[in-house]
C-alpha positions in Angstrom: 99.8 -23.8 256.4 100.6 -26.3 259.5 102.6 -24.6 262.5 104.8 -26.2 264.8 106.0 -24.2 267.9 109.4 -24.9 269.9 111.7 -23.0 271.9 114.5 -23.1 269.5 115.2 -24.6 265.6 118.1 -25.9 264.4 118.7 -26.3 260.6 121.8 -28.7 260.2 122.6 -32.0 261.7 126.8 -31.6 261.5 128.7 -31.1 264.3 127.4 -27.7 265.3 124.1 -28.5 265.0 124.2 -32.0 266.7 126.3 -30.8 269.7 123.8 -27.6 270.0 120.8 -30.0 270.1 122.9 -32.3 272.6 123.4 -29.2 274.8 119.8 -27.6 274.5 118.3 -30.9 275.4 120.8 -31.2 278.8 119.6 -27.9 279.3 115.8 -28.9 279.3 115.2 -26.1 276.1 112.9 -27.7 273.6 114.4 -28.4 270.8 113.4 -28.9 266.7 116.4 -29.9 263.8 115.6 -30.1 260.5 117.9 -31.7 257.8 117.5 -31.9 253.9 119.3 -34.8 253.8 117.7 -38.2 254.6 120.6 -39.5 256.9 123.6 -38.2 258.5 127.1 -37.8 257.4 128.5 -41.0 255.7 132.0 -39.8 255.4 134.5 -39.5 257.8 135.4 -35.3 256.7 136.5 -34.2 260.1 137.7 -36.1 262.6 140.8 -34.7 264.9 138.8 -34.2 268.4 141.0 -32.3 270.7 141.5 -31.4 274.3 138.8 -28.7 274.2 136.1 -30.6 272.3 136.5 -33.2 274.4 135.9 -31.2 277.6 132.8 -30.4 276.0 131.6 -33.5 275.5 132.7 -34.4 278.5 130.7 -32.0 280.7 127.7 -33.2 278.1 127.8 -37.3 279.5 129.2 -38.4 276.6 133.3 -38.1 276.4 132.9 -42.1 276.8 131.1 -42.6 273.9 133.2 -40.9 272.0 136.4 -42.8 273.6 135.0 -45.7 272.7 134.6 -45.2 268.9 137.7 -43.1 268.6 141.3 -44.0 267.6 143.1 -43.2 270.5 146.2 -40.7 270.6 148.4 -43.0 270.9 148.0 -44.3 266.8 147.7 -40.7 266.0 150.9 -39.1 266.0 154.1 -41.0 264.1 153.3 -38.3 261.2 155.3 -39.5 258.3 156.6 -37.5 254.9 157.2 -39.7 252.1 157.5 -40.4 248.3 154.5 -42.9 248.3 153.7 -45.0 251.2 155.8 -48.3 250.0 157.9 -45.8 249.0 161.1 -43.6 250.4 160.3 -42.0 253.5 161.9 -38.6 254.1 161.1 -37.3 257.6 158.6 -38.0 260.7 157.3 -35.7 263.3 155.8 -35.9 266.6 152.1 -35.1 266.3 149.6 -34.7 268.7 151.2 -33.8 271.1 153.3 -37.0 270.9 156.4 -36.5 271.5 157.2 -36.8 275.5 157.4 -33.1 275.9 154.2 -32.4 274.8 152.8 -35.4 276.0 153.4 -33.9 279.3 151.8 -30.5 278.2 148.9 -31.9 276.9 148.5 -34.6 280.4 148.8 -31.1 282.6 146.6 -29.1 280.2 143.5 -31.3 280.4 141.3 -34.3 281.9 140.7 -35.4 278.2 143.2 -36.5 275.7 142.8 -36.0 272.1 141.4 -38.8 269.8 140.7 -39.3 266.0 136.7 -39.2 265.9 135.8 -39.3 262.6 132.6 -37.1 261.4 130.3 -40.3 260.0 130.7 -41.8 263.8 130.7 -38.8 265.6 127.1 -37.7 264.2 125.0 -40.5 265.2 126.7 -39.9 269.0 125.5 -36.1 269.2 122.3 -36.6 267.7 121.1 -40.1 269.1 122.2 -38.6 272.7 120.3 -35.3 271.7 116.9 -37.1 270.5 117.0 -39.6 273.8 117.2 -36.1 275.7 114.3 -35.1 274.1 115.5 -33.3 270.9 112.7 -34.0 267.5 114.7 -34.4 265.1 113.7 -34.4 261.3 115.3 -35.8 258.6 113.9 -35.3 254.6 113.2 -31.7 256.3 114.5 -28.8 253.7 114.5 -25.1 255.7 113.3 -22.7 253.0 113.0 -19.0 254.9 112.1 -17.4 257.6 110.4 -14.3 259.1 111.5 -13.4 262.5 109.8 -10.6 264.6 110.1 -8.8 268.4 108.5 -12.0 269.7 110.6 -15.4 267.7 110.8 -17.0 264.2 109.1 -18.5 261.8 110.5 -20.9 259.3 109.2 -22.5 256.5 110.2 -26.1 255.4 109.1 -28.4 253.5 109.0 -32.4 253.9 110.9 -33.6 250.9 109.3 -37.0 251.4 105.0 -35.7 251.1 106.3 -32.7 249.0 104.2 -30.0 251.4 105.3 -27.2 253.3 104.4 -26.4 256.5 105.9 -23.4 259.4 107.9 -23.9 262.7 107.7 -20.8 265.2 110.3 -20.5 267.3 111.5 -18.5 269.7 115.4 -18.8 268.4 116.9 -20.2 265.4 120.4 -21.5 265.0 121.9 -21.9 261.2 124.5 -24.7 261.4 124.0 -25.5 257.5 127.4 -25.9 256.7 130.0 -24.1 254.1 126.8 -22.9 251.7 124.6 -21.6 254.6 121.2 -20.8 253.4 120.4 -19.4 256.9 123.4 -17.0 256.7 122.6 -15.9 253.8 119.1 -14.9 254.2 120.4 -12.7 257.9 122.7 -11.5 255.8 125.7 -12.1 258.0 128.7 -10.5 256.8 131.4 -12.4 255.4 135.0 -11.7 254.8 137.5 -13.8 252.6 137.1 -16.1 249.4 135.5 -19.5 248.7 137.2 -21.8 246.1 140.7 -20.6 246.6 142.0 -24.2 245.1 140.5 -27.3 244.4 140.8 -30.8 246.0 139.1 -34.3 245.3 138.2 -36.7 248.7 138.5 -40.4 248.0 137.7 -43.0 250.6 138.8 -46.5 250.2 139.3 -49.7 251.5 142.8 -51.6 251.8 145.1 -53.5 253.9 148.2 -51.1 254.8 149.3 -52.6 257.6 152.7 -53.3 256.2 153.0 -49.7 255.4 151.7 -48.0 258.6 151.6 -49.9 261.5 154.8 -49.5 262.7 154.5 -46.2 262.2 151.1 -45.9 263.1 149.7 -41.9 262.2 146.1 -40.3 261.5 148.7 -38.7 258.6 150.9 -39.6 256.1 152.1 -36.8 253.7 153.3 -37.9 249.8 155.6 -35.6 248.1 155.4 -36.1 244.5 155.1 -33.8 241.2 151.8 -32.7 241.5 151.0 -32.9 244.3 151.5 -29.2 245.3 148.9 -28.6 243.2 145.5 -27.2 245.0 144.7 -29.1 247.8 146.3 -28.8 251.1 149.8 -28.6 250.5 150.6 -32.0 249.1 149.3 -35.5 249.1 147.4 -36.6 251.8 146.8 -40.6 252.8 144.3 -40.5 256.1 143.8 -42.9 258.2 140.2 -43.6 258.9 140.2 -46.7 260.9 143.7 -48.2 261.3 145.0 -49.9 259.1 142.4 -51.0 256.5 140.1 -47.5 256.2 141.4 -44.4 254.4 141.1 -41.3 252.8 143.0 -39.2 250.2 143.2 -35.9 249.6 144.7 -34.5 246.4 144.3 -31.6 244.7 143.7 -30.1 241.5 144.1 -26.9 239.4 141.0 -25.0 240.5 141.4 -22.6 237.5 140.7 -25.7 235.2 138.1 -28.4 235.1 138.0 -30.9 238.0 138.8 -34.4 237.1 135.8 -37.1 236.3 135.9 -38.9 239.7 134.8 -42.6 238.6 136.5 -45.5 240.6 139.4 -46.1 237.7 140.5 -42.8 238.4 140.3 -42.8 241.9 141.8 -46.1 241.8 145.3 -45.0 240.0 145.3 -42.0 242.8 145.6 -44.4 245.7 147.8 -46.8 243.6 149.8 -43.7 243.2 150.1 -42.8 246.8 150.4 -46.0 248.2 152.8 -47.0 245.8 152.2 -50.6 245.5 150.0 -51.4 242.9 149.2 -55.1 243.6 147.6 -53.6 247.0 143.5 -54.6 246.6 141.6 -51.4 246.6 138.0 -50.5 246.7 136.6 -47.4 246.2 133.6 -46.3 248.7 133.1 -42.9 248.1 135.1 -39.6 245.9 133.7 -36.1 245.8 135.6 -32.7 244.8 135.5 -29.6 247.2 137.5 -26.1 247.2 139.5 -24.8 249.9 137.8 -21.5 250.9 139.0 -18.3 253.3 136.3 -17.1 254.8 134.6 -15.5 258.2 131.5 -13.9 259.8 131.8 -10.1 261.4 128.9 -11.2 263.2 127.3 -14.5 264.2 123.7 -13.3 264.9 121.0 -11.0 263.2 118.4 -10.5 265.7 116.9 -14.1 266.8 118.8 -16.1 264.9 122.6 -17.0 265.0 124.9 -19.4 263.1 127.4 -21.6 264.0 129.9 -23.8 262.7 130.9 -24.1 258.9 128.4 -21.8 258.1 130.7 -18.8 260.1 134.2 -20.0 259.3 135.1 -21.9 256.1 138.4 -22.9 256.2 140.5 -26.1 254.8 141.2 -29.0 257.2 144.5 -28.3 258.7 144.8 -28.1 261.9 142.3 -30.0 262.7 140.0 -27.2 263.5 136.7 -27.3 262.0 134.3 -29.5 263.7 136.4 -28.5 267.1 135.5 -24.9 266.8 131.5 -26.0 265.3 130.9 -28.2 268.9 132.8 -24.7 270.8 130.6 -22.7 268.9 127.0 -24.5 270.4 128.8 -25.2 273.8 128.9 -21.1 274.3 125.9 -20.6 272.4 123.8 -23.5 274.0 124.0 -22.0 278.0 123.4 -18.6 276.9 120.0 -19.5 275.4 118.8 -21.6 277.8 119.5 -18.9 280.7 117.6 -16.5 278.2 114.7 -18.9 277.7 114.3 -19.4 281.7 114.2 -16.0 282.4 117.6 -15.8 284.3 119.6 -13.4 281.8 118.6 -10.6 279.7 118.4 -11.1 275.9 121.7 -9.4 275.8 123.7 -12.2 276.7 122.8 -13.5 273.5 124.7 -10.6 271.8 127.6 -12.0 273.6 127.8 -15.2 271.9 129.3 -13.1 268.5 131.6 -10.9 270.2 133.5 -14.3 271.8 133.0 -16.8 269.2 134.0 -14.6 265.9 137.6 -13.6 266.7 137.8 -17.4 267.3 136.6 -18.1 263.8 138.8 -15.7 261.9 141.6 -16.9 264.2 141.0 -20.1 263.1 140.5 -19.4 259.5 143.7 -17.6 259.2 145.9 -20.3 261.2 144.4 -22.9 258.7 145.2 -21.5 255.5 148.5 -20.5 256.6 149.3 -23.9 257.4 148.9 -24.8 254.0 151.3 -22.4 252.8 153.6 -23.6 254.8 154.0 -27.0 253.5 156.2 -24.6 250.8 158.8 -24.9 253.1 159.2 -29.0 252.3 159.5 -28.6 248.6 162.0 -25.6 248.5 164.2 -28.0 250.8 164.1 -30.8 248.2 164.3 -28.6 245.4 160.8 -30.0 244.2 159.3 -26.6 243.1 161.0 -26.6 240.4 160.7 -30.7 239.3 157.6 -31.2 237.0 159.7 -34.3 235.8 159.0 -37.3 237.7 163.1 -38.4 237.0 164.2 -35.5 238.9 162.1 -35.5 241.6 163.9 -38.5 242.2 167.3 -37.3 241.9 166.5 -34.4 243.7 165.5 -36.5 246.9 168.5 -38.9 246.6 170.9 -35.5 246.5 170.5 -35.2 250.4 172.2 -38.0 250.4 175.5 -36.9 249.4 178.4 -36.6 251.4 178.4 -32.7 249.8 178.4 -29.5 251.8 175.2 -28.7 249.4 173.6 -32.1 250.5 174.1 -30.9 254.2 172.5 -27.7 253.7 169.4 -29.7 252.1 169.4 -31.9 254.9 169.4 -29.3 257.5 166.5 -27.4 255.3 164.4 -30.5 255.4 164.7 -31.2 259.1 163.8 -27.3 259.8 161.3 -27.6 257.3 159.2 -31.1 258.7 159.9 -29.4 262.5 157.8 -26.1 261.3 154.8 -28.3 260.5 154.7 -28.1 264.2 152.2 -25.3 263.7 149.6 -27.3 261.9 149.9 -30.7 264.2 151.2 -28.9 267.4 149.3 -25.8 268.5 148.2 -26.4 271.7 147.6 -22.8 272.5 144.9 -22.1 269.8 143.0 -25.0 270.5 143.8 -23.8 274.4 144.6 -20.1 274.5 141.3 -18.7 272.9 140.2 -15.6 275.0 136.5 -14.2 275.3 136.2 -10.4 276.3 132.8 -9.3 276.2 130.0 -8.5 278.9 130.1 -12.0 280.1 133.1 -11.6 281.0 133.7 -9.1 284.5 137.7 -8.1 284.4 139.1 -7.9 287.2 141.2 -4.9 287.0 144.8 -7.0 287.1 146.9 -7.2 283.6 146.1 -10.8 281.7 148.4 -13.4 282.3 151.2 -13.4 279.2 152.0 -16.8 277.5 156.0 -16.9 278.5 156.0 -19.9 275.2 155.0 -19.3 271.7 151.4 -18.5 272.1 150.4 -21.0 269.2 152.4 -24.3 270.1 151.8 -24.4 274.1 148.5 -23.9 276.2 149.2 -21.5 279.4 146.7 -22.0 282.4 144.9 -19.1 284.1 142.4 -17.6 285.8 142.5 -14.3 283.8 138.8 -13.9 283.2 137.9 -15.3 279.8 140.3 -17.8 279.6 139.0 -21.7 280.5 139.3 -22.4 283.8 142.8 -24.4 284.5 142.9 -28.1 285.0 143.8 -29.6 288.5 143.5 -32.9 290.0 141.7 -32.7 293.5 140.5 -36.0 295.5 137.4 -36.7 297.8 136.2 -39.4 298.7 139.4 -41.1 297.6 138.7 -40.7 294.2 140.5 -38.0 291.6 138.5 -35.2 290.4 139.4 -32.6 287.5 138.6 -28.9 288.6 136.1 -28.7 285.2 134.2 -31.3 287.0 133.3 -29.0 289.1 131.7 -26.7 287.3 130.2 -26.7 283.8 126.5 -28.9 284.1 124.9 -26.0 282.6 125.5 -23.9 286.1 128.0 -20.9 287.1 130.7 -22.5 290.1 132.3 -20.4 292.4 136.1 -22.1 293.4 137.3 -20.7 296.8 139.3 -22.0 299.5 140.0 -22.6 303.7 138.6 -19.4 304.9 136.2 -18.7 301.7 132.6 -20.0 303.0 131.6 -16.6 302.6 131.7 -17.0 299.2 130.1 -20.2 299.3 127.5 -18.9 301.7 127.2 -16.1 298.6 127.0 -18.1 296.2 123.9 -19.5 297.8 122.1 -16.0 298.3 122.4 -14.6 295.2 121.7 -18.1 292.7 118.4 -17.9 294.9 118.2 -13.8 293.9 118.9 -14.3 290.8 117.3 -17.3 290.1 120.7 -18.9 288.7 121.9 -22.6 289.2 125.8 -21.2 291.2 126.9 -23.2 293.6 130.1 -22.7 295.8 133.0 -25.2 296.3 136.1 -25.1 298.5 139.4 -26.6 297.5 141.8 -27.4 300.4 142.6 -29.1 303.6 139.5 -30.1 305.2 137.8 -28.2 302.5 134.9 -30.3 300.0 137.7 -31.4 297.7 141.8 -31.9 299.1 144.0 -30.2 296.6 146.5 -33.0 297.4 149.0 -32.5 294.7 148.9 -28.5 295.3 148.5 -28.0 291.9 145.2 -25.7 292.2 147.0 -23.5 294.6 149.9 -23.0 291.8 147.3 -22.4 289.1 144.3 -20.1 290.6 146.1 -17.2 290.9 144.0 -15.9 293.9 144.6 -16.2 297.3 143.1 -19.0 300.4 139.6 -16.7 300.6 139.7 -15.2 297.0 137.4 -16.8 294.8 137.3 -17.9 290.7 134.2 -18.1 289.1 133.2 -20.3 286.1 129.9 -20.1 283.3 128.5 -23.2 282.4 131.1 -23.4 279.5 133.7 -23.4 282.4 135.4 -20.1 281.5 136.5 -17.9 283.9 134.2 -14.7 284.3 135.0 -13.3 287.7 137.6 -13.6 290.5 138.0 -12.1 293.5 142.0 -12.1 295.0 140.9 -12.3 298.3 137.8 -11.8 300.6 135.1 -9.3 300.2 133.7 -7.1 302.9 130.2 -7.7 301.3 130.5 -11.1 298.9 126.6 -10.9 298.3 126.8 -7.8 297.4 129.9 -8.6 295.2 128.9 -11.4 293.6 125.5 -10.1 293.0 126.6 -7.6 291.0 129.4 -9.6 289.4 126.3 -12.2 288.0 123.6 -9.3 287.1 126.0 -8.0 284.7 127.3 -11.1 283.1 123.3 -12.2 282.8 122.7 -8.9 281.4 120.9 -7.6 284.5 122.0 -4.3 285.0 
């Protein structure tokens, strides 16, 4: 059988697997994917990119790109909750961090804003920017098994096009197969939760809503009607794909009985339904059914071979998590394996890249599922638990209207209730706030900063190793830089200030020791970069001569408060045991 050698394999085009071949590929790590399928995604599944994401992609060369193609913030976030579209609308809510508050929080937290990618665009941007960085990539390419021993992997695939099989050896294999991961399942990763907890059908569509949405222009618009608490996510779901004249609905079904026979009539009297205007022309592109599943990997690796994405955390759509935490999962991976594969790091910094990225995923998984029971909240207000009747549905929204202390009450229940949903379209500090603690990670001996805001709705900067390194503007050259500029580029940065060259000088020493791309930058008057607005000084938590160190994921893994009788010796020690050294 045919062998083809590489440094690392990736089976899965998605997100994960894109942004992992995007990443390897920056890092110069040769780089095989293999996909089953003979094209990439051609539905728009995921789509909310946030801060985080963004940063990512950033740091890869291509937040442009993606700006470009995207729907920007700004059409994102006048999140409406309705009876149909044409129909009676019952509450809005700042989303995205839209409302002037947050807007403020999310301009401090970040250099990036968040945007409305969806998945069928976002593909061909990872993996054509992957294959021009010299990625070979292989559609019609089915992975099979694999053997793996001391020494790498071997896979077996077979070409789906000749109908023959032939091997790839690699040194490292990365599953990013998606929800029914093969490659988990053969590494027998262990998984925690249920798949299929309740049913819900996808249809995309063509029509012209402007009349409905534009001047309320949202990624979301929610429908309350009977039914619609049934599976799904929570209720009725009309998506905005590409504004105003490209959608997608979710609705759900009872997973316990048979899923409905998706042809285009069908699909047809949903949107009708949802739209509420039934002279609106509709066509139908695409409708599959999926289940909503709870479920999360211990562990991300066995041996040589790790997974990422929806093959480690399987989860429903709120939030707008999944794809987010697949591209996070290959930006910490990616480094990791390339400092392996160079020889700069031990193989045990691999063994890091589970004990950060899992309590992510079950984080993640959790917060997404809640959100759905949530929604609860919205019905009990309205009394529409208990309205099978389509008649008093009606009459149950039209009570708030009443001049009655009862009507009052419902009002106030139904404001309280649409302001909760704050923690599925607001929470800033788990797509900001996650934490890593493992040997990558050097504490510094001073108690972790504490979140004085809820924890889940608002990002709060640090320096606390294994949180991202804060966001500041600094200028040189007259031109405005973000403090993640400075690092990330696939090398560890060392952020010090007037009266830190010693660090700087360190930083030099010991990336030649070690063989590690570090480089040392000062932040202050007369320094390489003018902190101008102050705003580093308010945020690094060290002193003038301390230092912060960043990973190539720009998170913070060591910090010094001030200066070091021996910084060499300091930092040398500092980077041998985050590489796995000592």
């Amino acid at each position: 059988m045919d062998m083809v050698e590489t440094d690392v394999l990736i089976v899965g085009s998605g997100p994960a697997g894109g942004a992992a071949a995007l990443l390897l590929s920056t890092y110069g790590v040769a780089t095989i994917v293999v996909t089953k399928y003979g094209r990439l995604s051609d539905t728009p599944r995921a789509h909310i990119t946030n801060q985080r994401t963004m940063e990512v992609l950033r740091d890869a060369g291509i937040e442009d790109q993606v700006i470009a193609r995207a729907t920007p913030q700004r059409l994102m976030g006048d999140t409406t909750f309705c009876s149909s579209l044409a129909g009676e609308e019952l509450g809005r809510l700042h989303t995205w961090y839209t409302h002037p508050s947050r807007q403020a929080d999310h301009d401090l937290a970040s250099p990036s804003s968040i945007c409305d990618m969806p998945q069928h665009l976002m593909e061909p941007v990872l993996v054509e920017n992957a294959i021009a960085r010299g990625t070979s990539f292989r559609y019609q390419t089915e992975y099979l098994a694999l053997d793996q021993d001391a020494d790498g992997v071997t896979a077996t695939v077979r070409d789906r096009l000749r109908g023959d099989e032939y091997r790839i050896r690699a040194k490292y294999l990365i599953g990013a197969d998606g929800g029914r991961s093969k490659v988990a399942e053969d590494i027998g990763l262990p998984m925690v939760g249920t798949m299929g907890v309740a049913g819900s059908i996808n249809i995309v569509f063509e029509a012209d809503l402007t009349r409905y949405t534009a001047y309320r222009p949202s990624a979301l618009y929610w429908v309350l009607q009977t039914g619609s608490d049934v599976g799904g996510i929570g209720m009725g779901l009309v998506r905005c794909v590409r504004p105003w004249h490209e959608w997608l609905i979710v609705w759900g079904y009872d997973i316990d009985g048979e899923p409905p026979d998706l042809t285009d009539e069908y699909a047809r009297r949903i949107a009708h339904h949802l739209i509420g205007d039934d002279s609106v022309p509709v066509t139908i592109k695409s409708s599959s059914a999926w289940t909503v599943n709870h479920m999360y990997a211990e562990t991300y690796q066995n041996g040589r071979v790790f997974c990422a994405g929806d093959a480690v955390h399987r989860h429903p759509p709120s939030n707008g998590l999944g794809s987010n935490t697949s591209i996070q999962d290959a930006y910490n991976l990616a480094w990791k394996l390339a400092m392996v594969l160079r020889g700069a790091a031990g193989p045990g910094l691999l063994e890091t890249y589970s004990a950060e990225r899992a309590p992510i995923g079950k984080q993640i998984v959790d917060r997404a599922n809640r959100s759905i029971g949530e929604t609860t909240r919205i019905f009990e207000a309205l009394g529409l638990l208990s309205a099978g009747d389509p008649d008093q549905l009606r009459r149950n929204m039209a009570a708030r209207k009443l001049p009655t202390p009862e009507a009052e009450k419902q009002r106030r229940a139904l404001r309280e209730a649409i302001e909760f949903k704050n923690y599925e379209f607001n929470t800033h500090g788990v797509e900001l706030n996650q934490r890593y603690a493992s040997r990558a990670v050097q504490p510094d001996g001073r108690e972790p900063a504490v979140n004085p805001r809820d924890d889940e709705l608002f990002h709060h900067a640090t320096t606390t190793p294994g949180a991202k390194v804060p966001h500041a503007w600094v200028v040189r050259d007259r031109a405005s830089v973000s403090t993640l500029d400075l690092g990330g580029q696939g090398r560890f940065t060392v952020l010090t200030g007037v009266g830190g060259s010693p660090w700087v000088e360190a930083a030099a020493v010991v990336g030649e020791e070690l063989g590690v791309p570090l480089v040392g930058v000062t932040i202050g008057p007369g320094a390489d970069y003018e902190d101008v607005y102050g705003d580093w000084a308010r945020l690094r938590e060290v002193e003038d001569a301390g230092c912060v160190v960043t990973r190539p994921d720009n998170y913070v893994c060591f910090r010094s408060d001030g200066p070091a009788d021996d910084p060499v010796g300091v930092l040398r020690e500092a980077l041998a045991g985050i590489l796995g050294r000592r």
